[in-house]
C-alpha positions as CSV (number, residue, x, y, z in Angstrom):
1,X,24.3,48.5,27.2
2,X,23.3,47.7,23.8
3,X,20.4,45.8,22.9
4,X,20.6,42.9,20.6
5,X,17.8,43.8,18.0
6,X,16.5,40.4,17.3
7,X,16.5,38.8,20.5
8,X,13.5,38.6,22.4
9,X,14.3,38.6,25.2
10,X,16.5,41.2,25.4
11,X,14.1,43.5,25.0
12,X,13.1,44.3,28.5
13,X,12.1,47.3,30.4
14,X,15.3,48.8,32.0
15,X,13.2,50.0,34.7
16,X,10.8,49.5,37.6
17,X,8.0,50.6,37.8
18,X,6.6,52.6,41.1
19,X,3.0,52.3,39.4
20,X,0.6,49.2,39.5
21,X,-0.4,48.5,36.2
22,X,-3.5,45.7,35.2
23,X,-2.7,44.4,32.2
24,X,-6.1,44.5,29.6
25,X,-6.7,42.8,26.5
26,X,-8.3,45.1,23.4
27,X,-12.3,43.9,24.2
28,X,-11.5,44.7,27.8
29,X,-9.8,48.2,27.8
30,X,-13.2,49.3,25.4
31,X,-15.2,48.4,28.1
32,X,-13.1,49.8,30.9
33,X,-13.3,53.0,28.6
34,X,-17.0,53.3,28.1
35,X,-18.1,51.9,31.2
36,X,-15.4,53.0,33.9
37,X,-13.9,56.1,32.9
38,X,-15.5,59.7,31.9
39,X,-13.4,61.3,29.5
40,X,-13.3,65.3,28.4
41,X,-12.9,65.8,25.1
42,X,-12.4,69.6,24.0
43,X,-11.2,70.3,20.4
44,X,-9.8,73.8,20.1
45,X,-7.8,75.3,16.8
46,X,-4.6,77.3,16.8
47,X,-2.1,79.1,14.4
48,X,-0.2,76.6,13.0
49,X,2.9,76.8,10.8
50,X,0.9,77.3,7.4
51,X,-2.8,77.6,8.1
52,X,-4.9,76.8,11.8
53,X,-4.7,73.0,12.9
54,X,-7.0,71.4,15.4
55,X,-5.4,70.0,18.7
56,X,-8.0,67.3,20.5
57,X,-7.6,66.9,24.1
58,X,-8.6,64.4,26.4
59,X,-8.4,63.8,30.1
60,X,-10.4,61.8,33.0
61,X,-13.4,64.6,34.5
62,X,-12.1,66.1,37.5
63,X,-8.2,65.3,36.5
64,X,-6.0,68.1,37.5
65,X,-1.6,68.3,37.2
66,X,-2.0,65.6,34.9
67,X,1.2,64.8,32.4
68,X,0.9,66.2,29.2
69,X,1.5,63.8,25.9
70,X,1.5,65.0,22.7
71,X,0.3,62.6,20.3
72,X,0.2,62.1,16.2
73,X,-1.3,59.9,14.1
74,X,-0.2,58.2,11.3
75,X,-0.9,57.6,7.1
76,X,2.4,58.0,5.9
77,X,2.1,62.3,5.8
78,X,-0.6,62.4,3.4
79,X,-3.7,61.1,5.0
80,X,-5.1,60.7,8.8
81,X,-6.6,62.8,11.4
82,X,-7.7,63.5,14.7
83,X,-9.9,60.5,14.6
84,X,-7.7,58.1,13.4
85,X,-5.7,58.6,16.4
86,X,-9.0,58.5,18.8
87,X,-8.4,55.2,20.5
88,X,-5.0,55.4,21.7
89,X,-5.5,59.2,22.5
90,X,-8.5,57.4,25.0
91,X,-6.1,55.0,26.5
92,X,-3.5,57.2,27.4
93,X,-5.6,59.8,28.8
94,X,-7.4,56.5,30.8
95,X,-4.5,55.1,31.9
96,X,-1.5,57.0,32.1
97,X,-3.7,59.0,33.2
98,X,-2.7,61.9,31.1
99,X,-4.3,65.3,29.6
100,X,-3.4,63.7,25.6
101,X,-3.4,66.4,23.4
102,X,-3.8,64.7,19.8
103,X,-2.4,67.1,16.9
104,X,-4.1,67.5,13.7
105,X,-0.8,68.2,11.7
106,X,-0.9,69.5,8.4
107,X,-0.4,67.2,5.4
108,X,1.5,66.8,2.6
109,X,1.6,67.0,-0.8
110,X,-0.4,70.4,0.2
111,X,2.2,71.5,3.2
112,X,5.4,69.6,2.9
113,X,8.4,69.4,4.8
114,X,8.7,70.8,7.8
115,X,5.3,72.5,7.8
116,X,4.1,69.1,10.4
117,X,6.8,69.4,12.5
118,X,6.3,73.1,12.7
119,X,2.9,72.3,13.8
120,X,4.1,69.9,16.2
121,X,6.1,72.9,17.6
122,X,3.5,75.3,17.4
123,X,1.5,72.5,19.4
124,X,4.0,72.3,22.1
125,X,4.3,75.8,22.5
126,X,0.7,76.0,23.2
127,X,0.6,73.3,25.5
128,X,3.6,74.9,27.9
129,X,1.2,78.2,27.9
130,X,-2.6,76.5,27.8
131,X,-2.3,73.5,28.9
132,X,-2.4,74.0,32.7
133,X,-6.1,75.5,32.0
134,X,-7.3,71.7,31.2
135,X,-5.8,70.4,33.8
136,X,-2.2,69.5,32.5
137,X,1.1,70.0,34.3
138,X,3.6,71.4,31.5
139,X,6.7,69.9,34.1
140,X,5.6,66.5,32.6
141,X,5.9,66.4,28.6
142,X,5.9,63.8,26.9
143,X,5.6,62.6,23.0
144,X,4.2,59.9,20.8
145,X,3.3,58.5,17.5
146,X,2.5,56.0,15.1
147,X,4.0,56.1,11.6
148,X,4.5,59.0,10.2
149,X,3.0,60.3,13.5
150,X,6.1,58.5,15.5
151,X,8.5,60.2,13.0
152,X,6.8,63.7,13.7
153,X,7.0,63.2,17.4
154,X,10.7,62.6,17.0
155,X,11.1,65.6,14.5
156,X,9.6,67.3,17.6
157,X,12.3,66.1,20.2
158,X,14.9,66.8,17.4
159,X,13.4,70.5,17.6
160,X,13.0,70.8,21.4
161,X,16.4,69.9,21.8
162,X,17.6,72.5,19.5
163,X,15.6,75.5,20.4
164,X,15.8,74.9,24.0
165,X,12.1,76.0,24.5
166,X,10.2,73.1,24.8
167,X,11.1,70.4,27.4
168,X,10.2,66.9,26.4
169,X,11.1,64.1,28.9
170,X,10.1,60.5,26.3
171,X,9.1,60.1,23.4
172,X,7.3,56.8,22.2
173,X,7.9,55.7,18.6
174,X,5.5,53.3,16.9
175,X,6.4,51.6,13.8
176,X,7.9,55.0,12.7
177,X,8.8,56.1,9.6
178,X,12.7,57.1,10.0
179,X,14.1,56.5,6.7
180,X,13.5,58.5,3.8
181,X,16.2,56.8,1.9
182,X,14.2,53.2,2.0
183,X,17.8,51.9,2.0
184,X,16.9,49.8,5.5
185,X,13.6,48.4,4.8
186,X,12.7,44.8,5.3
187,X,11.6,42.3,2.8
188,X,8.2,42.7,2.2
189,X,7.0,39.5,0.6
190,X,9.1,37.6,3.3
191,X,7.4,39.5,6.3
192,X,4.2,39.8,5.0
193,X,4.0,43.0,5.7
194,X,0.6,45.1,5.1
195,X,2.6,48.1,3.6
196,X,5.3,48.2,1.1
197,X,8.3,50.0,-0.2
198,X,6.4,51.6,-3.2
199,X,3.7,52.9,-0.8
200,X,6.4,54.3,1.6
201,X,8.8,55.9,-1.6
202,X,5.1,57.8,-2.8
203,X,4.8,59.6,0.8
204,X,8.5,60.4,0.9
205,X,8.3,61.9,-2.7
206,X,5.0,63.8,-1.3
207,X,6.3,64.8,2.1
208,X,9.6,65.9,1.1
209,X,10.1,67.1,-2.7
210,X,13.4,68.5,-2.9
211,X,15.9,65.4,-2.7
212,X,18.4,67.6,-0.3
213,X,15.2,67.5,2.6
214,X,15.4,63.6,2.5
215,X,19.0,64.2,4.3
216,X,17.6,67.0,6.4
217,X,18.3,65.3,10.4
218,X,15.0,66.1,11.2
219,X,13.6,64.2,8.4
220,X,16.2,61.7,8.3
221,X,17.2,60.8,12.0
222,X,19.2,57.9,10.8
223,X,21.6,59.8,9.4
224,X,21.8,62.4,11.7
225,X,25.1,62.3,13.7
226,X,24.3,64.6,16.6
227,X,21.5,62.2,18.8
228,X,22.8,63.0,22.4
229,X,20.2,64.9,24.3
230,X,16.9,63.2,22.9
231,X,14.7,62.1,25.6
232,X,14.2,58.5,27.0
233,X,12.7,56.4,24.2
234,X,10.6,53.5,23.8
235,X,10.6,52.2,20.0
236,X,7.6,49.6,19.8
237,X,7.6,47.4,16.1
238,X,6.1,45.0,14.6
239,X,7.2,42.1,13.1
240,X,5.2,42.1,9.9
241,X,5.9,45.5,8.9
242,X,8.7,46.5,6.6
243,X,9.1,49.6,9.0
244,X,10.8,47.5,11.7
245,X,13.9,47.0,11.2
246,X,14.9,50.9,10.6
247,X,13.2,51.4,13.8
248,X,15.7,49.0,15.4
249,X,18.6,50.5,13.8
250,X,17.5,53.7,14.8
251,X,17.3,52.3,18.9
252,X,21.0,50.9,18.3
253,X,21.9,54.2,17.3
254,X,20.2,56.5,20.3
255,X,21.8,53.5,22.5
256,X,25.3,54.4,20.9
257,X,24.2,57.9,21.6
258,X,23.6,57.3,25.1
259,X,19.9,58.1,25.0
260,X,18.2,55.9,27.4
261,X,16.1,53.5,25.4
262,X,13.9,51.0,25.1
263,X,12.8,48.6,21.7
264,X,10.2,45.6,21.8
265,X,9.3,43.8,18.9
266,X,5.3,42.0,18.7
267,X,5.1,39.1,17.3
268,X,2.1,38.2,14.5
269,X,1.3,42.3,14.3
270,X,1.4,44.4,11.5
271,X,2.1,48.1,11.1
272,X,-1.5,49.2,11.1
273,X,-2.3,47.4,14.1
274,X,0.6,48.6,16.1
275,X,-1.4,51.5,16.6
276,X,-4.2,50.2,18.8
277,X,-1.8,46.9,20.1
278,X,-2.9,46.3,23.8
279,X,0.7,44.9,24.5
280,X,2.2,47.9,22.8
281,X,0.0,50.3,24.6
282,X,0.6,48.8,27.6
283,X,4.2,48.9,27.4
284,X,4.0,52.7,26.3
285,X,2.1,53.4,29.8
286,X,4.4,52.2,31.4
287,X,7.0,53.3,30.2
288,X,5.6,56.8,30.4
289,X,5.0,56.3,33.8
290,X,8.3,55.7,34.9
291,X,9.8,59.0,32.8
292,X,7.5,61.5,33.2
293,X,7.1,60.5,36.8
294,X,3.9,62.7,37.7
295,X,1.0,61.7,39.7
296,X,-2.8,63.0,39.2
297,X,-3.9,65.4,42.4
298,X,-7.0,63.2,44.0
């Protein structure tokens, strides 16, 4: 069934839950985190695909055969890090509940395309091998991201799928960047969005130098022809944000695909807020909930 990208209310879950899920608004899930939940956070550095990167993991004390999500941040390729990505990273790990191992992904101009999805893989390779150790269960694998973070965690699933040694079950996409061409962006004066199509054509040119990577599939998923076999999906946008309405092409196109997905569009929210979006983050749990279908040992 195709979803109609700019209606509303078409944009619903097409799933139930098993899982009861309070919703929170942003001042209550802070102090849910700091006063209800104990957290673990262990940062530990592996080999990457050019030089070591830092993975940061989080899970609730005592929290064993816990789901694994990957996550990575955003700043369009060439900025960001492990603490950019903090909050979410918490949430998930809260609420899912989930051991979230957050990937400190090498950056471009320094390491181009694909050093950061070669991270990304060398992340997930380490997680089917390490991961158990702190308390994850490497059955239950999932993926997420926020710009350039949401396109990196797709790259992954591209790269899963291929090599066959990696299984991912979803992936959550938020506000990614998808299109290296620019050719689908909305109109930035008439959204109001807080980033722009010069800003986005400056970490293309960084992230991927040579003109013939910007049709690479991996880079480019929108062109790509071959997007059977990616995982469930859930695409969250935001309405002011020039990013959004690639994102929903994409979804039409993983729909036509017949990748089970999932798109919701906020209202009043721009592409840097997406990130840390209650609603958004919300949706992602429960969406994750439903896929990766794994419950915590009490």
């Amino acid at each position: 069934m195709r979803i109609a990208p700019f209606d509303m209310n078409a944009f619903k879950p097409p799933y139930s839950s098993p899982y009861t899920f309070v919703p929170l608004d942003l001042a209550q899930a802070d102090d849910v985190g700091s006063a209800h939940a104990a957290l673990d956070v262990t940062d530990v550095t592996i080999e990457g695909h050019a030089q070591d990167i830092k993975l940061r993991l989080y899970r609730l004390t005592g929290k064993t055969a816990l789901p694994v999500l990957l996550y990575f941040h955003g700043g369009g390729f060439v900025r960001g890090s492990l603490d950019d990505a903090d909050f979410p990273a918490r949430y998930f790990a809260e609420h899912l509940p989930a051991l979230v191992v957050s990937v400190g992904y090498s950056l471009a101009p320094q390491f181009p395309f694909p050093t950061a999805p070669e991270d990304a893989h060398r992340a997930a390779l380490w997680v089917q091998t390490r991961a158990r150790a702190f308390g994850g269960n490497t059955k239950h694998i999932g993926v997420a991201g926020h710009d350039s973070g949401g396109q990196i965690a797709n790259c992954l699933a591209f790269i899963s799928r291929d090599r066959g040694d990696v299984r991912i079950s979803a992936q959550a996409l938020f506000g990614p960047m998808l299109d290296p061409s620019l050719t689908r962006l909305g109109d930035e004066q008439r959204l109001g969005s807080d980033i722009t199509a010069k800003e986005c054509a400056a970490c293309y040119r960084a992230y991927l130098p040579q003109a013939s990577q910007r049709m690479h599939p991996y880079a480019a998923p929108l062109e790509s022809s071959r997007l059977a076999g990616l995982p469930a999906t859930l695409i969250a946008t935001a309405q002011n944000d020039v990013l959004h309405v690639e994102a929903e092409k994409y979804a039409s196109s993983l729909i036509d695909a017949g990748v089970a997905t999932q798109v919701v569009r906020y209202p009043s929210v721009s592409h840097a807020a997406l990130a840390d979006h209650p609603e958004a983050l919300q949706e992602a749990v429960r969406f994750f909930q439903c896929r990766l279908a794994a419950r915590t040992q009490r």
